[in-house]
TORKOL-4160 file (C-alpha; in steps of 0.2 Angstrom, whole numbers, padded with zeros to 4 digits, m for minus):
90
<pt num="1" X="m0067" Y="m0010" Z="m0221"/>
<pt num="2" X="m0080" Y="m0004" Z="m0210"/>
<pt num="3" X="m0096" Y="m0006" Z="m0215"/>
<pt num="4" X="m0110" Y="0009" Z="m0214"/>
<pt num="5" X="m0128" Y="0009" Z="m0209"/>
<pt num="6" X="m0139" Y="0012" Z="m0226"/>
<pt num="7" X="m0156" Y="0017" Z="m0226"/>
<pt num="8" X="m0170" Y="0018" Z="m0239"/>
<pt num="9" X="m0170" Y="0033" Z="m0251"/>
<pt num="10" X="m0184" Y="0038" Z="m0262"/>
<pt num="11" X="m0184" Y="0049" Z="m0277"/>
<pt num="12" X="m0189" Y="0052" Z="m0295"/>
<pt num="13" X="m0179" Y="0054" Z="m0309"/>
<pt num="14" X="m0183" Y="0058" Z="m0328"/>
<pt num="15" X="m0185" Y="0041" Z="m0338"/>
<pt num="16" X="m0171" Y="0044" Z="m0350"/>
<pt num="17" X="m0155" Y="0051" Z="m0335"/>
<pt num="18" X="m0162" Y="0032" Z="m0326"/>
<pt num="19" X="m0157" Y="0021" Z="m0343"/>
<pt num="20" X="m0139" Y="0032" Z="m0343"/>
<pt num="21" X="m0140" Y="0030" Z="m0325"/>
<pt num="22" X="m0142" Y="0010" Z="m0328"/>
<pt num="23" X="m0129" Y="0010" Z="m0343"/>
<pt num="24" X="m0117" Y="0017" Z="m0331"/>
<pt num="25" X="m0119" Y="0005" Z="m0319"/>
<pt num="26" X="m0117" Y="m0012" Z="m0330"/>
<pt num="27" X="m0101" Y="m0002" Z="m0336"/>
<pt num="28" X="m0095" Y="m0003" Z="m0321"/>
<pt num="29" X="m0103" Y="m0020" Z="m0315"/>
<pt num="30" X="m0111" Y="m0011" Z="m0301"/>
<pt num="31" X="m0129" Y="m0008" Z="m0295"/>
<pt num="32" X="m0137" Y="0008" Z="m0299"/>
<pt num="33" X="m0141" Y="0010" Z="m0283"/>
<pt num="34" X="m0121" Y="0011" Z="m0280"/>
<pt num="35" X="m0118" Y="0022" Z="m0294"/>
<pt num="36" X="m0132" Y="0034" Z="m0287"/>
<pt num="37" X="m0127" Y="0035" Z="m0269"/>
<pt num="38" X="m0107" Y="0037" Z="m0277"/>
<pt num="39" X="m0116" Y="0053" Z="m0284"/>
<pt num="40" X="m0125" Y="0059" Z="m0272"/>
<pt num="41" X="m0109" Y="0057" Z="m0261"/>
<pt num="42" X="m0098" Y="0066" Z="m0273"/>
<pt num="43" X="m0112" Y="0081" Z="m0272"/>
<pt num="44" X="m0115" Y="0082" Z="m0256"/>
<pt num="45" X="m0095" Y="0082" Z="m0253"/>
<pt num="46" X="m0094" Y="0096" Z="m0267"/>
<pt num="47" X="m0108" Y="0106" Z="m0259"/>
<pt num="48" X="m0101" Y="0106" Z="m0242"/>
<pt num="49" X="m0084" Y="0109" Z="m0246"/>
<pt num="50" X="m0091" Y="0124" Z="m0255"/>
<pt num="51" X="m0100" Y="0130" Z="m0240"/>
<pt num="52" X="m0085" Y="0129" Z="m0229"/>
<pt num="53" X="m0077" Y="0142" Z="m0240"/>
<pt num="54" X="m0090" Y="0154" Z="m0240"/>
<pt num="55" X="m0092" Y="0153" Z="m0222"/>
<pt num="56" X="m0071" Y="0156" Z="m0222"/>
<pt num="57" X="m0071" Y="0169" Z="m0233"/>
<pt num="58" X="m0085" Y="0177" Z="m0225"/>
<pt num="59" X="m0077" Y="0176" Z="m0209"/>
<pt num="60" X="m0062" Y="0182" Z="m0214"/>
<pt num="61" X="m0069" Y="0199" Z="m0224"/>
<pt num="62" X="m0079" Y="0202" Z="m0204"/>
<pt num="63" X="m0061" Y="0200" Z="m0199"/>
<pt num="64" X="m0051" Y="0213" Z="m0210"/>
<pt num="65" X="m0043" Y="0202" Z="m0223"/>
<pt num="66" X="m0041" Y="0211" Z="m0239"/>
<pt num="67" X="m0053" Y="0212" Z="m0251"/>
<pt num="68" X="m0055" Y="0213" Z="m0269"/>
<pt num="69" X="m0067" Y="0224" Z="m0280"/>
<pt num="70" X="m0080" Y="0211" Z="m0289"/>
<pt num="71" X="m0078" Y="0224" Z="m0305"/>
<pt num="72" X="m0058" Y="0223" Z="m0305"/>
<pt num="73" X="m0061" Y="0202" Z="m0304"/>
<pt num="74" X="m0073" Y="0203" Z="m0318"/>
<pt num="75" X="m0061" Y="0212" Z="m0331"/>
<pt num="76" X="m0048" Y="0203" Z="m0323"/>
<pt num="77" X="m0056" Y="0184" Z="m0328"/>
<pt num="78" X="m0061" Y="0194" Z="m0346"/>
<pt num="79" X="m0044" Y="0200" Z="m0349"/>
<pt num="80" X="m0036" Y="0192" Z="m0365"/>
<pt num="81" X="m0019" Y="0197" Z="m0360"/>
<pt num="82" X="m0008" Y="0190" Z="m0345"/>
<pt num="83" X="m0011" Y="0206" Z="m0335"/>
<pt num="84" X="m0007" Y="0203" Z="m0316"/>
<pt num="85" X="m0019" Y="0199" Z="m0303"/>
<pt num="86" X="m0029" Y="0214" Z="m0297"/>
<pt num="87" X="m0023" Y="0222" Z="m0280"/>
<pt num="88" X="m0034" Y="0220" Z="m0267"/>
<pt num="89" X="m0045" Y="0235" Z="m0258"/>
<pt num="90" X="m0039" Y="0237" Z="m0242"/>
């Protein structure tokens, strides 16, 4: 186990999400500050695996990949029955 440089993190937090914050970590018999920085970590993964695919999918549409009308999506995602996906554009 390899262990990583840390440094000091400031922030502000509303009183009530810090005693949920601290309940969660004596649950877990963990510091708040580890249960904060698992979170953060968890976001920031989220975030940037999110980016990633946008930046592919943007790429891809500059490329020619087929596309799909955000209309035929919409009434696709509002659909009650188990109508096929919609064809793409191009």
């Amino acid at each position: 186990m390899s262990i990583m440089a840390t440094t000091s993190f400031t922030t502000r937090i509303d009183s009530e999400l810090k005693m949920q914050l601290d309940r969660i970590a004596r649950f877990e018999d963990r510091s708040a500050s580890y249960v904060a920085n698992q979170a953060i970590r968890a976001y920031v993964e989220e975030r940037l695996a999110t980016r990633n695919l946008i930046e592919t999918g943007l790429a891809l549409v500059e490329q020619g990949a087929p596309t799909l009308a955000p209309n035929a999506v919409h009434d696709w995602l509002k659909a009650d029955d188990d109508r096929p996906f919609p064809k793409h554009d191009r």
